[in-house]
ZARO-107062 format. One record per atom (N, C-alpha, C, CB): residue in one letter; x, y, z negated. Coordinates in steps of 0.001 Angstrom, whole numbers, padded with zeros to 6 digits, always signed. Each point is the difference from the previous one (the first is absolute). Glycine has a CB too. Layout:
AXYZ ...
***
This chain:
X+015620+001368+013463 X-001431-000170+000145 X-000719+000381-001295 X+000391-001826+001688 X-000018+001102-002782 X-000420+000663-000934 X-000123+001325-000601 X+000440-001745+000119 X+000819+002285+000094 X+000313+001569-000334 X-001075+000793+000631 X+002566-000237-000035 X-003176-000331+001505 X-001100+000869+000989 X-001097-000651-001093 X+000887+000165+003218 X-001217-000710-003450 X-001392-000117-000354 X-000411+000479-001435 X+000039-001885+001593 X+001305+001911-001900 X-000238+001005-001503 X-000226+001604-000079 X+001572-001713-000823 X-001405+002218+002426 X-000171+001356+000357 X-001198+000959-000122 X+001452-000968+001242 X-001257+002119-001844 X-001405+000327-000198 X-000661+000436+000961 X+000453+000376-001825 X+000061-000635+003460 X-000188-000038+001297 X-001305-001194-000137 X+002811+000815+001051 X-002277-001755-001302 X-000766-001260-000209 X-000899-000214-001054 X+001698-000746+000941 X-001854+001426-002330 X-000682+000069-000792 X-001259+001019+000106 X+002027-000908-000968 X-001837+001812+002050 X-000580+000694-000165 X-001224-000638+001098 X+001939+001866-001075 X-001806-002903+001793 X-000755-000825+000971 X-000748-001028-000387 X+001492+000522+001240 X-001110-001109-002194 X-000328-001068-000789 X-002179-000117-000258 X+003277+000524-001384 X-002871+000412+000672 X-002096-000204-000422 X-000300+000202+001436 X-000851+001400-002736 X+001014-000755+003694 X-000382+000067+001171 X-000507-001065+000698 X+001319+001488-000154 X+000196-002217+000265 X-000625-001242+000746 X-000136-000734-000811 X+000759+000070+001843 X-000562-000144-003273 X-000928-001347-000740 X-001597+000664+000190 X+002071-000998-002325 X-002323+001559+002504 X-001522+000495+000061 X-000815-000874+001381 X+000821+002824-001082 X+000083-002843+002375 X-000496-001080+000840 X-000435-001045-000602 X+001278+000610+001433 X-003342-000793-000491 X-000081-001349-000511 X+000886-001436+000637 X-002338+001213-000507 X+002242-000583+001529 X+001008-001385+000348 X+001156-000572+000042 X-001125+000305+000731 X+001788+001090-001674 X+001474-000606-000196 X-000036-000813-001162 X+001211+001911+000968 X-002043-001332-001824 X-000269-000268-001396 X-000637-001819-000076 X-000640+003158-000491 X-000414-003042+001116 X-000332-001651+000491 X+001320-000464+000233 X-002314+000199+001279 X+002922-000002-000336 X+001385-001021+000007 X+000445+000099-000387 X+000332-000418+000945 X+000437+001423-001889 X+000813-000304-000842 X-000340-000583-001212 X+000914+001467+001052 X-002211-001485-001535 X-000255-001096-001200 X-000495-001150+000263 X-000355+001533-001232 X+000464-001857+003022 X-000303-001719+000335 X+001396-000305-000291 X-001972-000286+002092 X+002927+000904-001836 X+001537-000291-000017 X+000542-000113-001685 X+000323+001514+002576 X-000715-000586-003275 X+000090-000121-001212 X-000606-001214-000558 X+000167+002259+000065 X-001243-002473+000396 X-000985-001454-000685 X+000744-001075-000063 X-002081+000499+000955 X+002412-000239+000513 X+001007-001550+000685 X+001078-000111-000774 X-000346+000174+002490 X+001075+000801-003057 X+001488+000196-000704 X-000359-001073-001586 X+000777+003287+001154 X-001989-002884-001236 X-000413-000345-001666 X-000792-001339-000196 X-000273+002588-000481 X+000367-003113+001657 X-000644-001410+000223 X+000438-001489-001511 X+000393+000983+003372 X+000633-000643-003338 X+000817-000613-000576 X+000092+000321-001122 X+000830-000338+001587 X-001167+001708-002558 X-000002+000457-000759 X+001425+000029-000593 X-002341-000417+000104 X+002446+000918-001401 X+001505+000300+000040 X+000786+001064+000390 X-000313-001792+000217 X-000722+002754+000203 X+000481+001452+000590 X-000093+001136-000793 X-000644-000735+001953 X+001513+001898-002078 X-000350+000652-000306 X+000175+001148+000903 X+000079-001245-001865 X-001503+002373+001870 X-000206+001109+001102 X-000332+001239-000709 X-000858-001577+001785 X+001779+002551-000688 X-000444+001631-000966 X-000953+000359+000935 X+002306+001152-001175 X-003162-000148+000905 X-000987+000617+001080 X-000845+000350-000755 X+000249-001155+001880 X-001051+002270-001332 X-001129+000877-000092 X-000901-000575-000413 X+000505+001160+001422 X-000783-002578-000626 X-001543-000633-000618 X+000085-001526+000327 X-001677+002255+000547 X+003249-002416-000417 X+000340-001818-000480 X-001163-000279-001154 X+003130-000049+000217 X-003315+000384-001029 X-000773-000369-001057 X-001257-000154+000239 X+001351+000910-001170 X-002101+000299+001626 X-001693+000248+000696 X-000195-000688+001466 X-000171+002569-001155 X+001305-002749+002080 X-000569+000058+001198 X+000801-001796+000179 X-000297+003419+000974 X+001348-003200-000533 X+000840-001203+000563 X-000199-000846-001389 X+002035+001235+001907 X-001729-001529-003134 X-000124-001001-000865 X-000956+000684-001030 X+002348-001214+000489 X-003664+000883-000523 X-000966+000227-001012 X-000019-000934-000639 X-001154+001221+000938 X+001792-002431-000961 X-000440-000737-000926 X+001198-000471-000404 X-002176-000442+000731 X+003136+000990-000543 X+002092-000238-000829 X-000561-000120-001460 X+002197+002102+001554 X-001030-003349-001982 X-000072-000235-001476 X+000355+001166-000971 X+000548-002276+000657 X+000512+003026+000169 X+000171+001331-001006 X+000179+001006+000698 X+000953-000968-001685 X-001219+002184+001514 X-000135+001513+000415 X+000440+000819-000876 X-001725-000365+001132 X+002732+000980-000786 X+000543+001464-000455 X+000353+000873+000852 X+000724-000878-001597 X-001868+001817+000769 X-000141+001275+001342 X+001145+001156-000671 X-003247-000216+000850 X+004284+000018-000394 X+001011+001146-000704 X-000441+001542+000975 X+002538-002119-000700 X-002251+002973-000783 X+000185+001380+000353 X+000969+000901-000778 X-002197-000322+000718 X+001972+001693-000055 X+001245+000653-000766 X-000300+001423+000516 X+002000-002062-000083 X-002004+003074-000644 X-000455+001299+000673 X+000618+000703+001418 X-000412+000272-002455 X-000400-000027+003398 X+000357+000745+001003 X+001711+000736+000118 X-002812+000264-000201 X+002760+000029-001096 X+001645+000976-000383 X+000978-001229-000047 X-000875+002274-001879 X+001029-002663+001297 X+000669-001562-000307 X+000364-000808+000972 X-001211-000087-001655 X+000130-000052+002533 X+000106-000946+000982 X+001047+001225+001841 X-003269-001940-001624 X+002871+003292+001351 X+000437+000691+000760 X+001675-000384-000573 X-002392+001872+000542 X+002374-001474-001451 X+001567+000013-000472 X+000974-001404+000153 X-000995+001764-001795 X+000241-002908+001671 X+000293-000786+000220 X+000455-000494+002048 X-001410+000023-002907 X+000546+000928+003394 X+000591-000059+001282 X+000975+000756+000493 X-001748-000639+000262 X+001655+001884-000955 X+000751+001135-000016 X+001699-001015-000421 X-002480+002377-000928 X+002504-002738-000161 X+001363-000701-000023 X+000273-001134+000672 X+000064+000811-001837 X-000935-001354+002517 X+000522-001064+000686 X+000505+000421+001343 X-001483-001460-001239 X+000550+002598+001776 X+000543+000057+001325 X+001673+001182-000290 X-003193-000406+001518 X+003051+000791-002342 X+001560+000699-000663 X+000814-000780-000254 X-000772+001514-001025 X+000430-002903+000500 X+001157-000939-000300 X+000495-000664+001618 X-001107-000687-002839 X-000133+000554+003640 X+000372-000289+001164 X+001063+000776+001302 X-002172-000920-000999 X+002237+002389+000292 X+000360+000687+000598 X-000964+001057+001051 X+001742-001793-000672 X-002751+001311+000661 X-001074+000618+000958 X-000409+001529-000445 X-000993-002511+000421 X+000223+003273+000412 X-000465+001153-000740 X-001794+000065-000754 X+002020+001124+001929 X-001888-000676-002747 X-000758+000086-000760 X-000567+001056-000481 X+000887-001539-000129 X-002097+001791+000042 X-000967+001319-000704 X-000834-000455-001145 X-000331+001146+002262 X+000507-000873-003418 X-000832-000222-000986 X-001276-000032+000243 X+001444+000773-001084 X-001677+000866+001191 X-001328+000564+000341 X-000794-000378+001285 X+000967+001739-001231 X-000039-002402+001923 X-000649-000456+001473 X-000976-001698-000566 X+002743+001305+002090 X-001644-001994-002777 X-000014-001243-000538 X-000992+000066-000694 X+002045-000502+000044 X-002210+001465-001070 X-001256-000308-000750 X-001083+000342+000809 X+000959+000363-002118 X-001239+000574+002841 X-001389+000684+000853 X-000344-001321+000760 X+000701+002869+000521 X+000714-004080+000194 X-000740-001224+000419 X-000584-000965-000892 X+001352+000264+001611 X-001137-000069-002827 X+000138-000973-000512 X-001803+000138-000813 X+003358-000161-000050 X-003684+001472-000003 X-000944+000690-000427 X-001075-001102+000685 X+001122+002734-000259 X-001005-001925+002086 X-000656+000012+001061 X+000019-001656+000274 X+000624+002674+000812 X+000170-003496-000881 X-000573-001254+000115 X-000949-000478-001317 X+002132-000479+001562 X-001849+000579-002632 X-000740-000018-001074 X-001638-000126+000497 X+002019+001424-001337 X-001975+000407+002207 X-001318+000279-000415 X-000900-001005+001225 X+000593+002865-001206 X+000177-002904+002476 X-000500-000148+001261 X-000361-001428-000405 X+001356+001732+001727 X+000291-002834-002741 X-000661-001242-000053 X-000989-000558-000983 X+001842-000194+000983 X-002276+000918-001642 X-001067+000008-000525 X-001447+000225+000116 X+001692+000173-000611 X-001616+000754+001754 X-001256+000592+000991 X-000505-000793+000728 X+000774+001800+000196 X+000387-002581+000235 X-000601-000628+001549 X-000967-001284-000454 X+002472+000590+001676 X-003257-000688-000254 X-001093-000597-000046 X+000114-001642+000139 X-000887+002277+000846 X+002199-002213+000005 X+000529-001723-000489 X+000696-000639-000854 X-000097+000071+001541 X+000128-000667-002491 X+001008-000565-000695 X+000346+001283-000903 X+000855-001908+001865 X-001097+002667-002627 X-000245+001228-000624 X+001729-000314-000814 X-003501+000437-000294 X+004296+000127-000579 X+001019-000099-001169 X-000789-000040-001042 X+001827+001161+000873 X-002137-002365-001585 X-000796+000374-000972 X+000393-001180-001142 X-001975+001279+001669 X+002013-001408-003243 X+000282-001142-000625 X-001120-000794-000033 X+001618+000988-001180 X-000768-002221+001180 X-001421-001271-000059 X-000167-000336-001178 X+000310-001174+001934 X-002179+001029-001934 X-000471-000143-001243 X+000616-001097-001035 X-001926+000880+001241 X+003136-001465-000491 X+000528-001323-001247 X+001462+000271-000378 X-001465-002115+001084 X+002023+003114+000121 X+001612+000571-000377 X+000168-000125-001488 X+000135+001876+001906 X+001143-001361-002073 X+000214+000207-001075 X+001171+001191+000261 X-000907-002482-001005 X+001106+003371+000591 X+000530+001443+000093 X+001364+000316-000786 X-002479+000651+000215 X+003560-000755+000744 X+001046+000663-000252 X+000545+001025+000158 X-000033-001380+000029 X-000239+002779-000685 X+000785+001311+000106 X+001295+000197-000100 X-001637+000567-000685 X+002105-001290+001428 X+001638+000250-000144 X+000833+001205+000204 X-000223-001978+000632 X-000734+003830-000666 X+000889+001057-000358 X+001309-000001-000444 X-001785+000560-000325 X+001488-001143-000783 X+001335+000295-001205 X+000505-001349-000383 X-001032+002191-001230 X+001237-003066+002015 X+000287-001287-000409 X+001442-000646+000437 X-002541-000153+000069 X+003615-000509-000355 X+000581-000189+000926 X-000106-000717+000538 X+000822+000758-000557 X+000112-001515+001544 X-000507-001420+000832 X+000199-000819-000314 X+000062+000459+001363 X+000592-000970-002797 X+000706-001007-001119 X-001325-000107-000508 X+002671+000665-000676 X-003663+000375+000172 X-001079+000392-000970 X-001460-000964+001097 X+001341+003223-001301 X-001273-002630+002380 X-000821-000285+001337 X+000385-001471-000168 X+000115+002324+001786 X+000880-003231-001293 X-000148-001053+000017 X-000260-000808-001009 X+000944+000556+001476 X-000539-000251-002832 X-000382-000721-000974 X-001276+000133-000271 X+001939+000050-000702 X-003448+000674+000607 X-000997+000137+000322 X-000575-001242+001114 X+000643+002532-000765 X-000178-002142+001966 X-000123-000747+000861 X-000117-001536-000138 X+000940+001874+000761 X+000430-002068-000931 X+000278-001549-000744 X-001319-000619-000938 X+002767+000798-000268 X-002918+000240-000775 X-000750-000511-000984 X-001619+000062+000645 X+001911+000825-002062 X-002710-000055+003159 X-000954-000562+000740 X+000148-001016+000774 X-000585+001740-000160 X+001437-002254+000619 X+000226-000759+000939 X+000314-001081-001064 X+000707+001546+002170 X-000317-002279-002704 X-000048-001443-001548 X-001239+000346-000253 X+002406-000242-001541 X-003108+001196+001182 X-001117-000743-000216 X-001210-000208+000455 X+001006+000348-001213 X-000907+000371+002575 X-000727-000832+001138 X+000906-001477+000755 X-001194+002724+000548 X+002050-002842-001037 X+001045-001375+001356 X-000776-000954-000801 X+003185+000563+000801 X-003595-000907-002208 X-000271-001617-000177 X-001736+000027+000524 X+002031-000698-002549 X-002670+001624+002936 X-001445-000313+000575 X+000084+000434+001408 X-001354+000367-002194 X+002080-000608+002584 X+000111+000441+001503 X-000198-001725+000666 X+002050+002692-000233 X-002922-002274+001532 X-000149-001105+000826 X+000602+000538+001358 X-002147-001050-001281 X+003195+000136+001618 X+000861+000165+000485 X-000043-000823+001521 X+000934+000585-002476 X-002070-001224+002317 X-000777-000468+001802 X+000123+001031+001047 X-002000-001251-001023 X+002693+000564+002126 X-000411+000995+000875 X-001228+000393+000159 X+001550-000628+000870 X-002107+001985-000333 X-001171+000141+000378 X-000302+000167+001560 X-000109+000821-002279 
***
């Protein structure tokens, strides 16, 4: 199941139907509900702007178009699957541009994020970063359900 949804069959569908308004409504009533409790952590396009505008902490990670192609490029190679560089990046382009365009829930950073370019970083480098936003937002965090 997973291996299909990592397909660029499937990636290439993605801004499509996140662009529905009404999938998009439910899926961030469903997301809301997940975060009731707080204590979550969520990746997404506009977790930050749309589904949690008001999360104690935000990091809007990025990483250049090339980077992030390559990065799929070896995963679906490590998986064994087939793979096109040049196919990978042109989606990777094209969701970029489309999720940024669109008129609902746009890809965009929120004005309180805080910005991780993790290009050239490793994931030892990434989490220790991480860690260190996360201590020093945990002792002012209110931790009530909402």
């Amino acid at each position: 199941m997973e291996n299909d949804i990592r397909t660029l069959a499937v990636s290439q569908q993605v801004s499509h139907i996140a662009s529905i308004d009404f999938v998009r409504e439910a899926l961030v009533k469903q997301q809301q509900a997940m975060g009731k409790m707080k204590g979550i952590v969520m990746d997404g396009r506009d977790i930050g702007t749309t589904v949690f505008p008001q999360a104690e902490l935000k990091i809007f990670v990025k990483a250049s178009a090339e980077v992030r192609a390559q990065r799929r490029f070896d995963e679906l190679k490590a998986k064994g699957m087939p793979a096109d560089f040049n196919a990978i990046l042109k989606n990777v382009e094209e969701r970029d541009y489309m999720d940024s365009h669109r008129e609902v829930s746009p890809l965009r950073q929120a004005d309180d994020a805080l910005v991780l370019d993790n290009s050239h970083m490793s994931i030892e480098a990434q989490n220790k970063w991480l860690l260190e936003q996360v201590e020093k937002v945990v002792g002012t965090m209110d931790c009530t359900p909402v």
